[in-house]
C-alpha positions as CSV (number, residue, x, y, z in Angstrom):
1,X,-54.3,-22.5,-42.0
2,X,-56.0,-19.2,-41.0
3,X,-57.9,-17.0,-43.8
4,X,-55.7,-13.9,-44.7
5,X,-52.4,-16.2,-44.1
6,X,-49.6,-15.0,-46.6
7,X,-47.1,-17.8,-47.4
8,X,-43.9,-16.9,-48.9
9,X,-42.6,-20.2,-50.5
10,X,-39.0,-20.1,-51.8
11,X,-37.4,-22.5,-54.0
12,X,-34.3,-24.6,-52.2
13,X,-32.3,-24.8,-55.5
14,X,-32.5,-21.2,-57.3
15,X,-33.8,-18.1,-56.2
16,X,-37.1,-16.3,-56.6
17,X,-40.2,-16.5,-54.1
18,X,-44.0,-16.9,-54.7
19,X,-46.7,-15.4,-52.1
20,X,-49.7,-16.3,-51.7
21,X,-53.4,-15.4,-50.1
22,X,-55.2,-18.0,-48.1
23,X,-59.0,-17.5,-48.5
24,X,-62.0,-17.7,-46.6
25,X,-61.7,-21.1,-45.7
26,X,-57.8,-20.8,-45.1
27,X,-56.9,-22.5,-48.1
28,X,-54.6,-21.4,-50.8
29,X,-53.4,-23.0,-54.4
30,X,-50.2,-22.4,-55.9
31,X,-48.5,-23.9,-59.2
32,X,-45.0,-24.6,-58.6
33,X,-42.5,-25.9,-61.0
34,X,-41.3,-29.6,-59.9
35,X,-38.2,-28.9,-57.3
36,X,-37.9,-28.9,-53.8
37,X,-38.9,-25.8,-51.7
38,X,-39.6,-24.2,-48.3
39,X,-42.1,-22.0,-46.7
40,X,-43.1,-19.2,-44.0
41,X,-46.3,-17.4,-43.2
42,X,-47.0,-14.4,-42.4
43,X,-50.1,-12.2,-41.0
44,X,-51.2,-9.2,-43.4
45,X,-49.4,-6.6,-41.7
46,X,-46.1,-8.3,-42.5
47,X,-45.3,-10.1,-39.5
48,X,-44.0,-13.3,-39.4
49,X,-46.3,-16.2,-37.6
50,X,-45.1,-18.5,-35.9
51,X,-45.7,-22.3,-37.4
52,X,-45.9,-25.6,-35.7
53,X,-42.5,-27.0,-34.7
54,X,-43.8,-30.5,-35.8
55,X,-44.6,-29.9,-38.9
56,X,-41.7,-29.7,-42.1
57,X,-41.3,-26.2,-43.5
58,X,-39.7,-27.6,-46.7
59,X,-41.5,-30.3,-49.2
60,X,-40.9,-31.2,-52.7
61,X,-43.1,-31.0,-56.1
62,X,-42.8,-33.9,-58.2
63,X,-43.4,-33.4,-62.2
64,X,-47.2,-34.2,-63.3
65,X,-48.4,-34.7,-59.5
66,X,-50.5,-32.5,-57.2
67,X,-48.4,-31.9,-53.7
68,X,-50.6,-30.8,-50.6
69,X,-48.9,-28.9,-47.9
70,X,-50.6,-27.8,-44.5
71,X,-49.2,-24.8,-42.7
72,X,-49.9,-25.4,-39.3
73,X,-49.8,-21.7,-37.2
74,X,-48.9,-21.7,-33.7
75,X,-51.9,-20.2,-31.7
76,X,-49.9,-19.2,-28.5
């Protein structure tokens, strides 16, 4: 991921969404409740990126275990 990435993750089951900042380095951290969820990014004037076709948009959080996601941005 890019720095200044917004991703907007939204839980599958319920509603609600959480955003969140990538840094510097491109990475961000957020705590999710266990539950299965999806994602989409987004550049800092609101527009939405295009991701990687290859890569799953939705993943799941397990109870008492740390889930990594990558969110692969299409460059062209």
């Amino acid at each position: 991921m890019y720095p200044g990435v917004i991703v907007r993750v939204n839980p599958q089951q319920q509603a609600g969404e959480s955003f969140v900042l990538s840094n510097g380095a491109g990475v961000a951290l957020m705590p999710l409740r266990p539950g299965n969820y999806c994602f989409e990014a987004y550049d800092q004037k609101g527009n939405a990126l295009r991701l990687d076709t290859k890569q799953p948009v939705c993943f799941s959080v397990a109870q008492n275990e740390t889930t990594e996601v990558g969110v692969v941005v299409q460059t062209q």
